[in-house]
N, C-alpha and C positions, 0 to 999 in steps of 0.2 A: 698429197693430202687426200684422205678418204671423203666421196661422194658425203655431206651431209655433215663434214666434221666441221667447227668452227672454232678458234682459235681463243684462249680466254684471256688472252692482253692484247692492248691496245697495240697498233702499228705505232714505230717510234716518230714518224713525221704524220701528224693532226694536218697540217697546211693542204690547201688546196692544189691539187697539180697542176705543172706546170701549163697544161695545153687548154686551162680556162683564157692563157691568154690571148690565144689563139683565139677563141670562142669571141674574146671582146674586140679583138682585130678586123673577124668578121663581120661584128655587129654596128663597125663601126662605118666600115667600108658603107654594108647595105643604108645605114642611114645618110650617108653624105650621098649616095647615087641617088637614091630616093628623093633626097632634099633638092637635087639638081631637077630631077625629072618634076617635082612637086612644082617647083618658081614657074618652070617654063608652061607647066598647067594651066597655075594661075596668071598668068600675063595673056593664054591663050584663051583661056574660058572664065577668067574673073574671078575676085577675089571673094566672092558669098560664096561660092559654094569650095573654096577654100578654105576660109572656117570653119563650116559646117564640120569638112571634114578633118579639120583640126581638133573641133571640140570630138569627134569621132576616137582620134588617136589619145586625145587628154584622157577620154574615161578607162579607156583599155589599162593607160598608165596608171591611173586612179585606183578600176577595180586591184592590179596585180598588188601596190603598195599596201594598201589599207584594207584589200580583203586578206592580206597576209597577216597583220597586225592581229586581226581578227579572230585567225583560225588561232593564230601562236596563242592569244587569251584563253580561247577553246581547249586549244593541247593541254594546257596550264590548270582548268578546272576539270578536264577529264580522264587526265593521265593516259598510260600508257604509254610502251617503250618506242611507238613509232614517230610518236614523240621527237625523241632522243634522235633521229635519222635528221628528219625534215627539219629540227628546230633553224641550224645555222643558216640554210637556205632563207628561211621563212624571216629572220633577219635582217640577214641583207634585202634583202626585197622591200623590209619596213624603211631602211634607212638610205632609202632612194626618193625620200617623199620631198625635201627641198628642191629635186629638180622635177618632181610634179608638181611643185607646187610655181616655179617660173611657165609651167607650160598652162596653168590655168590662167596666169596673166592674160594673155590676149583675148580669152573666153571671157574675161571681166570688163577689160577695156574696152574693147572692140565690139563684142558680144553682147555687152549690158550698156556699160556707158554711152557710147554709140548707137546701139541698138539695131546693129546688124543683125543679130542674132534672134531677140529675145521681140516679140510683136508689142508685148507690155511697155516694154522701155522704148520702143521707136514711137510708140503712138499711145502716148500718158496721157497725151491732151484726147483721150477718146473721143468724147462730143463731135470737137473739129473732125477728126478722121472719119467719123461715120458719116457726117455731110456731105465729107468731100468724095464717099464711096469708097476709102481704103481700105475699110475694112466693116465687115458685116455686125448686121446685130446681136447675133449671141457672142462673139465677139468684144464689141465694145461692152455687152452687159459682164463676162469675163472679166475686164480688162478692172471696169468699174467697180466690182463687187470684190474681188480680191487684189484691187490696188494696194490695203494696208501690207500686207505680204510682199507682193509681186508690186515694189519700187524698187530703183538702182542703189539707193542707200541699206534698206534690207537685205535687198541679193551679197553687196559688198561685206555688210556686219556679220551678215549667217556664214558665209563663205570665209574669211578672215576667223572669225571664232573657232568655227571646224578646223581648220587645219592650226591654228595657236594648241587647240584640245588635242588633238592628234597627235601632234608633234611632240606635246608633252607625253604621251605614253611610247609612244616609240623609242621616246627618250630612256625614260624609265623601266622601260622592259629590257634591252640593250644592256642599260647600264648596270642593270641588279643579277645579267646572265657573267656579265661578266665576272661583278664581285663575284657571287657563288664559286665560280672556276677559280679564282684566286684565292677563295679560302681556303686555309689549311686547314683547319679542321672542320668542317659545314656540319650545320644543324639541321639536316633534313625536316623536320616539321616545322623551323622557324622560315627557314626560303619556301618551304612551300604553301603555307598556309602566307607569306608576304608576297607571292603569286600568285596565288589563289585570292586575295583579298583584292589587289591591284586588277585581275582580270574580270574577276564575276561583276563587278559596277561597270569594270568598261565594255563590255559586252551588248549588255542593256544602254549603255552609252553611246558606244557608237551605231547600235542600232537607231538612237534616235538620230542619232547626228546624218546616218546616212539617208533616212525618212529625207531629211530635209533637204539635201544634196541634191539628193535622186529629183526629190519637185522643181527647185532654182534651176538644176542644169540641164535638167533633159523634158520632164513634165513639164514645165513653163514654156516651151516652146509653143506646144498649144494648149492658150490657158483657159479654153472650153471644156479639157480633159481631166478626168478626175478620178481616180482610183485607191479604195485601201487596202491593195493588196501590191499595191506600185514598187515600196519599199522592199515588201519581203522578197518580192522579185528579185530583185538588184542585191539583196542581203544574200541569196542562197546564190545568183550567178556566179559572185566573187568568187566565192567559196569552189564554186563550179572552175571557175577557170583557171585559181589560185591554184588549187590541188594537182590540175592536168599541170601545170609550167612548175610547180615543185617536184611531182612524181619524174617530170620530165629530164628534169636538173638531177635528180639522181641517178636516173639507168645513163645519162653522161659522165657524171663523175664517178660511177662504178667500174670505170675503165680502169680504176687506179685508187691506192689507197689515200685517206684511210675508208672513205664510202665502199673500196670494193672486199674490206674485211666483215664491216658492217651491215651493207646492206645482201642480206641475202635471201634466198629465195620464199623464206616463212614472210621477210617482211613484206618482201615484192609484192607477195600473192594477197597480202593480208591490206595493201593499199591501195592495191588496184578493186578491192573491193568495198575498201572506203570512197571512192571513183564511183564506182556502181551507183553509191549510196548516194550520191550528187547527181549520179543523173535518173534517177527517181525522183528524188525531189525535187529536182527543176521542174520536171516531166508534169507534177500534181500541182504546185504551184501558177505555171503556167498553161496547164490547160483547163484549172479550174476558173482563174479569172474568165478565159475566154469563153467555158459553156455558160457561167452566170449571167455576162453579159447579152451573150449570142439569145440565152433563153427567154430572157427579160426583152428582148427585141426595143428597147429604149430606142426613140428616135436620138436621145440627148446623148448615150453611151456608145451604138453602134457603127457610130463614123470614122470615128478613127479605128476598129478594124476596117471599114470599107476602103480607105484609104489607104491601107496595109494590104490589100488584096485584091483592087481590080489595077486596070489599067496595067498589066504586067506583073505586078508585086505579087501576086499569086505564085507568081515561080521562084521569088527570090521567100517568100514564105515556108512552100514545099520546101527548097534546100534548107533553108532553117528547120523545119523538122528533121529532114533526114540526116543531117549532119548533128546536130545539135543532140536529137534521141537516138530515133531511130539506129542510127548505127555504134555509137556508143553503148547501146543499151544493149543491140543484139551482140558486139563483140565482147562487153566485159559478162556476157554471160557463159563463158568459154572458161573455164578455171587452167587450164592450159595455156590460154591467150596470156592470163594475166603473167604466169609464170616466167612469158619467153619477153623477156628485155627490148628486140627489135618489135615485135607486136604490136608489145603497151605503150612503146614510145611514139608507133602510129596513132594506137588511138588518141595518146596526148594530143598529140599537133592538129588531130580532126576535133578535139575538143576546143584547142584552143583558138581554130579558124573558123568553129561554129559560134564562138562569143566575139569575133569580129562581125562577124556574119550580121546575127543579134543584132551591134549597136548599130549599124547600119539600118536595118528593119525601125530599131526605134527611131531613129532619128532623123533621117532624110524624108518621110512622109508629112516630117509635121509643115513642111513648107509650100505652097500653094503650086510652085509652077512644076512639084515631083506628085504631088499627091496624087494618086491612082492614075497616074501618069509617067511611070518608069520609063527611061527610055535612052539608049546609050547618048552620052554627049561627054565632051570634054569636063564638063564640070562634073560629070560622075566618075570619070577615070581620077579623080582627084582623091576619092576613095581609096584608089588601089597606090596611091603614092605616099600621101601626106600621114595617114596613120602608119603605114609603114616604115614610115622614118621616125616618126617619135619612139614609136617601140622598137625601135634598131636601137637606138639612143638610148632610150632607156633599158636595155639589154645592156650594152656597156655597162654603161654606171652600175646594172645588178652586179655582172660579173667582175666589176673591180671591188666591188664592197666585199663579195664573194671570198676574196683574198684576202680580207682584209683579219679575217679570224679563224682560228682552227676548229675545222668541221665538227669535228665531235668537242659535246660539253662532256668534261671530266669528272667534273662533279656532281654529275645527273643523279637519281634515285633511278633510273632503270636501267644503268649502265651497266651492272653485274648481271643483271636479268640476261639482257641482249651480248652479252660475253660466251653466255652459256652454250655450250652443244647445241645445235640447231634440233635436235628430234627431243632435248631434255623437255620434262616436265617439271613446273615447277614443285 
């Protein structure tokens, strides 16, 4: 087959090949070693910082599911044949959200109810804890002042509603991809304008829904902190890390058809620079919050970066730049990088280990005996076991849903488009 020619029918077998299942063999293996090494952690350095990095490995699960959902809404009101690649990936990844949703359990239980986790819910009776010194004045005025919100009955009702809402579009996006494939004769502007209607509210929807998450699961840790740009954060991370572990899932399954008739070099180059276009946007998003704050020199605002940057965290900050931008940025600037399949799949895995990176920065500072206080211990290596076993886990479950539908939609509206000769114009 000539350099650049592309093929204008479909491969006769749609299904996924056979060595995803290989892929979920591995994924399964690393989560049960993980899981072993995870126990023995916690029995050695205790089970708080345990959770900690449990709720650490929930959101990684979180963002992949639901920032997938997200983008697929996005595909849906923006069109475009790249679309048509990524859609069945971006699928399965939606419909891995019941066993995110067992793994937030312990983050509610434990987390809220108990009040392991959350300062608000261990110490409701503020008054008392500020007498007895457990906890400081701005603090308890926190605790006090946004009690109506930050209770265990709220945190449970906002959390339960979100994933009921969720679940219901996951549903429904799933199940309306499918009809369309199964109808014989499809109405192109009736499925897409009932795509287009279903995603444009849920867009605006789940952006709020994730406002609200972002504050219960992660902001609530310290309820002195307060940010409105907190949301859009976590809104464009997904998106950030979603696109790297989708882009990622392709240059694998291009090993072999049908992704390896489909995905070819115009689309490669032309995703990897939708990639780009995430990590600019992270880049302005979070380095705007951090000049407003830094410039405003707030006593009230600027502790929780200080807490993000002495005591050691300084260096776990630098790597989070440099992994997270910096090198993403300087390598998707290379239109040749994007081009070659082993490259881009590097940069994948450096993006996707710079939004482990990330939750860790957010999260382990908001607690008193880590804050500007880094410093190796057993309950930090719990970091490097316990999120990596829920995302081994949930790699499985991705890669068996994986199987579970044939990669290419058939009855797409860009499917003739992307059939075409790879140099045609349209």
């Amino acid at each position: 087959m000539a350099n650049g020619y592309h093929a204008k029918t479909l491969p006769a077998n749609l299904n996924a090949p056979a060595f995803v299942d290989v892929w979920r063999t591995r994924a399964l293996i690393v989560g049960v070693v993980f899981s072993v090494i995870a126990i023995i952690l916690g029995f050695l350095g205790g089970w708080n910082h345990f959770l900690r990095a449990w709720l650490h490995g929930y959101m990684m699960c979180f963002n992949f599911t639901f920032g997938a959902m997200v983008l697929l809404m996005v595909q849906y009101l923006s069109g475009g044949k790249w679309g048509l690649i990524i859609r069945r990936p971006l699928e399965a990844m939606t419909r891995t959200w019941p066993l995110v949703f067992l793994m937030f359990l312990p983050v509610g239980i434990f987390g809220a109810s108990f009040g392991k986790l959350y300062i608000w819910a261990r110490y409701a009776d503020w008054a008392t804890a500020l007498k007895r010194g457990l906890i400081s004045n701005e603090q308890a005025h926190a605790i006090h002042f946004k009690h109506p919100i930050l209770n265990v009955t709220t945190f449970w009702t906002v959390s339960l509603l979100v994933f009921a809402v969720l679940g219901l579009y996951v549903h429904l996006l799933n199940k309306w991809s499918l009809q369309r494939d199964a109808d014989p004769e499809p109405n192109v502007t009736y499925w897409r304008t009932k795509f287009e209607n279903l995603s444009g509210f849920g867009v605006l929807l789940y952006a709020l829904l994730l406002f609200a998450v972002a504050i219960y699961w992660i902001m609530s840790l310290d309820p002195t902190w307060y940010s409105t740009v907190y949301g859009f954060q976590f809104l464009v991370a997904q998106g950030y890390g979603v696109f790297a572990l989708s882009l990622l899932t392709l240059i694998g399954l291009s090993q072999a058809d049908p992704i390896k008739t489909m995905f070819r070099t115009t689309e490669q180059h032309d995703m990897g620079k939708l990639a780009f276009a995430f990590v600019m946007l992270n880049i302005y998003l979070a380095f705007a919050a951090f000049l407003i704050i830094w410039s405003g020199n707030s006593p009230e605002e600027i502790p929780w970066y200080l807490d993000r940057i002495r005591g050691n965290w300084g260096v776990v900050a630098t790597l989070n730049v440099i992994f997270h931008w910096l090198i993403p940025f300087s390598l998707l600037l290379s239109a040749d990088l994007k081009r070659i399949k082993s490259r881009l799949a590097v940069v994948c895995c450096i993006m996707i280990f710079a939004r482990c990176l990330d939750m860790f920065w957010l999260i382990e500072p908001n607690f008193p005996d880590t804050a500007r206080n880094l410093h190796l211990s057993v309950g930090i290596l719990q970091y490097g076991a316990v999120p990596v076993a829920l995302i081994a886990f949930w790699l499985a479950y991705y890669f068996t849903q994986l199987k579970q539908r044939p990669l290419i939609a058939t009855n797409d509206p860009h499917l003739a488009e992307i059939l075409e000769p790879e140099h045609a114009h349209a």
